[in-house]
Backbone as CSV, one residue per row, in Angstrom:
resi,resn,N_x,N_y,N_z,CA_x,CA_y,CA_z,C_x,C_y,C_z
1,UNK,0.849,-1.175,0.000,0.000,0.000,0.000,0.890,1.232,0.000
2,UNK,0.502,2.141,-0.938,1.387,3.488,-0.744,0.534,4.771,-0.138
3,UNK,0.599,5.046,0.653,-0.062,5.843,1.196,0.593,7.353,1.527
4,UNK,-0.386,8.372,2.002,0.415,10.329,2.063,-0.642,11.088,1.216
5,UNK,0.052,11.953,1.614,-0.492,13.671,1.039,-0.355,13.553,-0.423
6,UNK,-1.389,13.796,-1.045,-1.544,14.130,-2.706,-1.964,15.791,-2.075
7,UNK,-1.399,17.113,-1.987,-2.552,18.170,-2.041,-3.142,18.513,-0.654
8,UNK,-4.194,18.222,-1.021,-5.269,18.570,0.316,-5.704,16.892,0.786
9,UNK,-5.257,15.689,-0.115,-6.034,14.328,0.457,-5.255,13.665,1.216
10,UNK,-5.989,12.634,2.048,-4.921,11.702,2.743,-5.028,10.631,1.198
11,UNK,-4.251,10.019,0.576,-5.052,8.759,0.001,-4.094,7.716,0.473
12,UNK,-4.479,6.370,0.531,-4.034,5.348,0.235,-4.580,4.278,-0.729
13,UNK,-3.314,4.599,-1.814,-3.293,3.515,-2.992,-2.922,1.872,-2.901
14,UNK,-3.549,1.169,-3.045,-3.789,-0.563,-3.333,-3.465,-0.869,-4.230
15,UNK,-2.013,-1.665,-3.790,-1.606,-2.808,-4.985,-2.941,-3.730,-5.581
16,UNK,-2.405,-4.274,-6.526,-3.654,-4.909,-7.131,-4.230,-6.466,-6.160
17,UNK,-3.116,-7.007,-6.036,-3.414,-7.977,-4.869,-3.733,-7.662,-3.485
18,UNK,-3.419,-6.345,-3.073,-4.082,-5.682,-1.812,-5.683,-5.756,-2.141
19,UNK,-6.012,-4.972,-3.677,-7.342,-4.608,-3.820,-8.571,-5.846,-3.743
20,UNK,-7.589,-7.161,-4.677,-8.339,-8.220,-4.529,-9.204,-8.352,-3.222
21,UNK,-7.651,-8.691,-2.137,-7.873,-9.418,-0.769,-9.011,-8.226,-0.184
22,UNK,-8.717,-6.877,-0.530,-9.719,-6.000,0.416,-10.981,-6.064,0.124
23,UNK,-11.466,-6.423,-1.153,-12.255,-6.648,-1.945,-13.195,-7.265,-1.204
24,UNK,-12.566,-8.636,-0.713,-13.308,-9.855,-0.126,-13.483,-9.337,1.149
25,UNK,-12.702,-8.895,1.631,-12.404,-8.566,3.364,-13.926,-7.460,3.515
26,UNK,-13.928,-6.584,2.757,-15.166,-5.349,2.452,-16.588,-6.257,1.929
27,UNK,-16.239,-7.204,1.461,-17.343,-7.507,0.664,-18.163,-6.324,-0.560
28,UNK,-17.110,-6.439,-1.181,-17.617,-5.365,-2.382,-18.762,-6.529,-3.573
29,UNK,-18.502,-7.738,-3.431,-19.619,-8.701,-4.180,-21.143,-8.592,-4.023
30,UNK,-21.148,-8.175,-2.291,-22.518,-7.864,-1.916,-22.790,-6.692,-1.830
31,UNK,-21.880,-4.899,-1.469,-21.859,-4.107,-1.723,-22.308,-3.440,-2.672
32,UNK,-21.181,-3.600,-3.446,-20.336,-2.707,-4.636,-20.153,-3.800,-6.133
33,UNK,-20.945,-4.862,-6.355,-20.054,-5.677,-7.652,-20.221,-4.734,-8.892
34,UNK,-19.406,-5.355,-8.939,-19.206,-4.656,-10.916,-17.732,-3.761,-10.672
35,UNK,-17.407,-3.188,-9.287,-16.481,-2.269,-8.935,-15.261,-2.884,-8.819
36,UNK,-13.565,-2.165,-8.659,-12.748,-2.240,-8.336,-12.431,-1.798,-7.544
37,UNK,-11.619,-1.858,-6.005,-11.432,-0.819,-4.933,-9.972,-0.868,-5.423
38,UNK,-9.519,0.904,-5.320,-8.577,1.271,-5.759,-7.585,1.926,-4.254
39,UNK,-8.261,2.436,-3.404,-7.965,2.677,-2.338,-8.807,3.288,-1.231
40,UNK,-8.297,3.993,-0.522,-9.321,4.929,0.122,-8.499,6.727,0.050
41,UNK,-9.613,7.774,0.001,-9.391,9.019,0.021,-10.280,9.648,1.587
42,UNK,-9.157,10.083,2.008,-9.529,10.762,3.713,-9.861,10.307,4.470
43,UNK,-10.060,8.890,4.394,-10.353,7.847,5.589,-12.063,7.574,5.202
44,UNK,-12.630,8.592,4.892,-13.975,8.231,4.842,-14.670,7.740,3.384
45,UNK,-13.738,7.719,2.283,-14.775,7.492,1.362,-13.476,6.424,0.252
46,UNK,-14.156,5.264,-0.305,-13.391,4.350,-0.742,-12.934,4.737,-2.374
47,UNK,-11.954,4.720,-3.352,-11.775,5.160,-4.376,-12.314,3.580,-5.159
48,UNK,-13.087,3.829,-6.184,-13.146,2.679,-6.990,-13.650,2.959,-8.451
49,UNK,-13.535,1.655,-9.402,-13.118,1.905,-10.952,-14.488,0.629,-10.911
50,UNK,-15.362,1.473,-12.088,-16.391,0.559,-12.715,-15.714,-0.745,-13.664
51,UNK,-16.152,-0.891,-14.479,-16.018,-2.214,-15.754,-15.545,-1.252,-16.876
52,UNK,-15.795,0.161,-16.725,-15.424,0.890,-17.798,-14.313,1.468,-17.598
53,UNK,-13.987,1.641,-16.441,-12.551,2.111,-16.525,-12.782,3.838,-16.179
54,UNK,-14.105,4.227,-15.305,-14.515,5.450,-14.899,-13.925,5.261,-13.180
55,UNK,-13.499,5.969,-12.744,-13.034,6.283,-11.295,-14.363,7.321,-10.503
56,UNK,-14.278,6.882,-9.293,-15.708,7.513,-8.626,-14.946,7.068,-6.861
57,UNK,-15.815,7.838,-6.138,-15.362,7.554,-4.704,-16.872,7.295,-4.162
58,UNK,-16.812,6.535,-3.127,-17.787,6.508,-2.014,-17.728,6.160,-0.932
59,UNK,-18.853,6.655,-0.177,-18.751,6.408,1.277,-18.419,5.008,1.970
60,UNK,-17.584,5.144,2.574,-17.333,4.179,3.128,-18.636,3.011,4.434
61,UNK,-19.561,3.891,4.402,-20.858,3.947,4.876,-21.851,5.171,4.392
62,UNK,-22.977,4.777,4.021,-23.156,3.566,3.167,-22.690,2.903,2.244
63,UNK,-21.995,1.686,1.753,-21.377,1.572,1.052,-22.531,1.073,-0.033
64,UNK,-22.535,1.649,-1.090,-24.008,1.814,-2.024,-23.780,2.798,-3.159
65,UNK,-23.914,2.202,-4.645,-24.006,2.512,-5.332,-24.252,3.116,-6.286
66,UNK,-25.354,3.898,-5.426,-26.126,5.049,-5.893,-25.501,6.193,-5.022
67,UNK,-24.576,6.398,-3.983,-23.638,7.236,-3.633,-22.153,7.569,-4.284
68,UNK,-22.153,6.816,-5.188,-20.976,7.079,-5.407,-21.045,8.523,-6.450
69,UNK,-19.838,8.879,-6.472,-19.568,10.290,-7.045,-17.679,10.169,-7.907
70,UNK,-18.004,11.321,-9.045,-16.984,10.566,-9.986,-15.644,11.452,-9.185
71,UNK,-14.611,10.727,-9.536,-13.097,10.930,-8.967,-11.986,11.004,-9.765
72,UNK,-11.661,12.265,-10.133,-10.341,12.705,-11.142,-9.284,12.021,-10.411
73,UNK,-8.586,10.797,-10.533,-7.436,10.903,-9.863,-6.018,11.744,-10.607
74,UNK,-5.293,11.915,-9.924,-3.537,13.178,-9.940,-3.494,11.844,-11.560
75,UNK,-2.941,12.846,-12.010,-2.107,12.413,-13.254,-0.571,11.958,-12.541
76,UNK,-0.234,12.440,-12.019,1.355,11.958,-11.697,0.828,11.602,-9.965
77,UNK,0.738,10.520,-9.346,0.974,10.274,-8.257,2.252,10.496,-7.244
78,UNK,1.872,11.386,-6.601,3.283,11.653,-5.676,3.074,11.935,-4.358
79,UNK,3.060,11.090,-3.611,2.429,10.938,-2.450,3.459,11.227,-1.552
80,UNK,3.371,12.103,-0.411,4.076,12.965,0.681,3.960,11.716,1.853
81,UNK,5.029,11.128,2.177,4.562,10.252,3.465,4.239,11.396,4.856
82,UNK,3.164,10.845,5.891,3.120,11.606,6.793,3.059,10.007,8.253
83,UNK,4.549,10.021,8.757,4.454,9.003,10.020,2.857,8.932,10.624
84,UNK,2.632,10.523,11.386,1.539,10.649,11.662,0.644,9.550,11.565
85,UNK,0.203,9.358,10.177,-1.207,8.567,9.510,-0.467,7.059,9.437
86,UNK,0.316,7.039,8.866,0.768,5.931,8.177,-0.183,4.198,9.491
87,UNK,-0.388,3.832,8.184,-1.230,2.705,8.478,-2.471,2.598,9.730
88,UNK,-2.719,3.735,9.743,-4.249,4.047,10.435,-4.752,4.791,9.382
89,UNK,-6.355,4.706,9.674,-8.051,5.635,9.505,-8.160,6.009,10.645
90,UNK,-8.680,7.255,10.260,-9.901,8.225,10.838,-11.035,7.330,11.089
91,UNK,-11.680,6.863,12.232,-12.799,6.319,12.163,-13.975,7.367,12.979
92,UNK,-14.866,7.187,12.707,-16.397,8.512,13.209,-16.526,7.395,14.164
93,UNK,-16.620,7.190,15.251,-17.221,6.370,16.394,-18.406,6.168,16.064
94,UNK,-19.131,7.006,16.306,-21.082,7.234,15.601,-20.538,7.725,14.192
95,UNK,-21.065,6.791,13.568,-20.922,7.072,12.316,-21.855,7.869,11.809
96,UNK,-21.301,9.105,10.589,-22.005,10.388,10.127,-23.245,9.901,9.831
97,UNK,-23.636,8.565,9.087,-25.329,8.494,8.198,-25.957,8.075,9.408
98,UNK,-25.241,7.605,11.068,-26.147,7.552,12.149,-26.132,8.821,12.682
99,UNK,-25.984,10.035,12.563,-25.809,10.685,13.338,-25.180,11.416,13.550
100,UNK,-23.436,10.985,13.372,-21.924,11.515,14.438,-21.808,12.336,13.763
101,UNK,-21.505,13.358,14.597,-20.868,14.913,14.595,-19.355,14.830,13.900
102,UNK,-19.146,14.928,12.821,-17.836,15.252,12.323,-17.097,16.366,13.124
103,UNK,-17.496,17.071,13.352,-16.349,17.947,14.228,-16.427,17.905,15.507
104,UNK,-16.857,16.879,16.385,-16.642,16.248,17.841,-16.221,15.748,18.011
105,UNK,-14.590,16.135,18.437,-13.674,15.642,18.593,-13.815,14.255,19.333
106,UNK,-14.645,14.156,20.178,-14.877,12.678,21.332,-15.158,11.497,19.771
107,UNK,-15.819,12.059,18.827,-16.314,10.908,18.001,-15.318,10.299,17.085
108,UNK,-14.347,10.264,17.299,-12.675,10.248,16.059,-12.242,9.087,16.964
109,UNK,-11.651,7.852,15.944,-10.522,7.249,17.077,-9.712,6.550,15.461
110,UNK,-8.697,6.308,16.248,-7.516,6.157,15.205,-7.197,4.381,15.034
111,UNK,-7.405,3.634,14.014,-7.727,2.402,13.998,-7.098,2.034,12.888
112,UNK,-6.859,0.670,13.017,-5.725,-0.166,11.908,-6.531,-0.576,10.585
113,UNK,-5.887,-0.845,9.343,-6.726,-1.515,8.483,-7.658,-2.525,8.925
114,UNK,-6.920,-3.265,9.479,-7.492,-4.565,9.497,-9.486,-4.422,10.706
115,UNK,-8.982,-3.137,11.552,-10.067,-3.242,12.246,-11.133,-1.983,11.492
116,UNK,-10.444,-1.181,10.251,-11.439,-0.410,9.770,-12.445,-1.570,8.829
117,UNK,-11.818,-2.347,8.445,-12.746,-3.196,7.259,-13.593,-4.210,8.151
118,UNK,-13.518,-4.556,9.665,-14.423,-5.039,10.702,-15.454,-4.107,10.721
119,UNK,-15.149,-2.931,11.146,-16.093,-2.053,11.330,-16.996,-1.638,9.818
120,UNK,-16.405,-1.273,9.002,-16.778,-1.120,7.967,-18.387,-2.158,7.728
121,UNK,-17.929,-3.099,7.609,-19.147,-4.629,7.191,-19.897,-4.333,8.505
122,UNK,-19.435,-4.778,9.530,-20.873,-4.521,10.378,-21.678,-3.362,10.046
123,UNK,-20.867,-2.009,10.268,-22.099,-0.794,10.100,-22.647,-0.802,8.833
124,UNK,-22.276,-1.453,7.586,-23.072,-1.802,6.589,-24.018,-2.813,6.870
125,UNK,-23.844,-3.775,7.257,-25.094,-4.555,8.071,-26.241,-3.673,8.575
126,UNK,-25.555,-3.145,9.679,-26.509,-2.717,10.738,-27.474,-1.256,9.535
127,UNK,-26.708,-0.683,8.734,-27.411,0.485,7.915,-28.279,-0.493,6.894
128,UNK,-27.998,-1.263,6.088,-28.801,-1.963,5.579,-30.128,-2.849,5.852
129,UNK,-29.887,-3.515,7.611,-30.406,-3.746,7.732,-31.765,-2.716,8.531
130,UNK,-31.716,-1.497,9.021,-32.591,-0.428,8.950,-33.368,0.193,7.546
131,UNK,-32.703,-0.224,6.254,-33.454,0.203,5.304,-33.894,-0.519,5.137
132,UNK,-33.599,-1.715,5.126,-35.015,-2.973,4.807,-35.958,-2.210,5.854
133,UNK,-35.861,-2.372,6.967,-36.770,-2.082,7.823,-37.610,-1.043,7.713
134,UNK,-37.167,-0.094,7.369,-37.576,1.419,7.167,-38.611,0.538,5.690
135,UNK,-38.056,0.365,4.779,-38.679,0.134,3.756,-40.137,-0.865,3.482
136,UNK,-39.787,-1.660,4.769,-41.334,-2.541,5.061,-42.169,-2.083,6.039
137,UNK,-41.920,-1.140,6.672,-42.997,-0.286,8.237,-43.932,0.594,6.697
């Protein structure tokens, strides 16, 4: 994974065998199919490539298809390492589509890959499974 400052973004870019394995780990089959995950931009929203070869980002919650939004990536990638970040996310404790206050500071905690893509699938569970719900009341 190469990760840092492009600018104003955090991104981290995914080897192609990273993207596979994250793929499965995210469950982008039940998500997101048809997509490629390319990385993530600012902790909160995932970079990914259709069948056509169009780039788009989305939320990392909801992770849903009809959120996504299109994504110029840098023509020349040149990524600024920052120790700081390196191999943590930004995670929203209360996550923003429940609720959480982006600028409350109490709602931020600093978490490893491996436990953002835990969290990730459950709160897609738990949001999905409220729109069924919402959708049959």
């Amino acid at each position: 994974m190469n990760e840092g400052w492009q600018n104003d973004d955090y991104l981290s870019i995914l080897t192609q065998d990273e993207s596979f394995s994250a793929m499965r780990t995210y469950r982008f089959e039940h998500y997101l199919p048809g997509y490629t995950l390319l990385g993530l931009r600012n902790w909160d929203y995932f970079i990914v490539m259709n069948a056509y070869g169009a780039i788009f980002t989305v939320p990392t919650l909801p992770l849903d298809a009809q959120c996504i939004t299109p994504f110029t990536m840098p023509q020349q990638i040149s990524l600024e390492p920052d120790e700081q970040f390196k191999g943590k996310i930004k995670w929203h404790v209360k996550p923003l589509v429940f609720g959480g206050d982006p600028m409350d500071e109490t709602n931020g905690a600093w978490i490893t890959h491996e436990q953002h893509a835990e969290l990730v699938v459950w709160w897609n569970e738990q949001y999905w499974r409220a729109e069924a719900q919402h959708l049959s009341d």
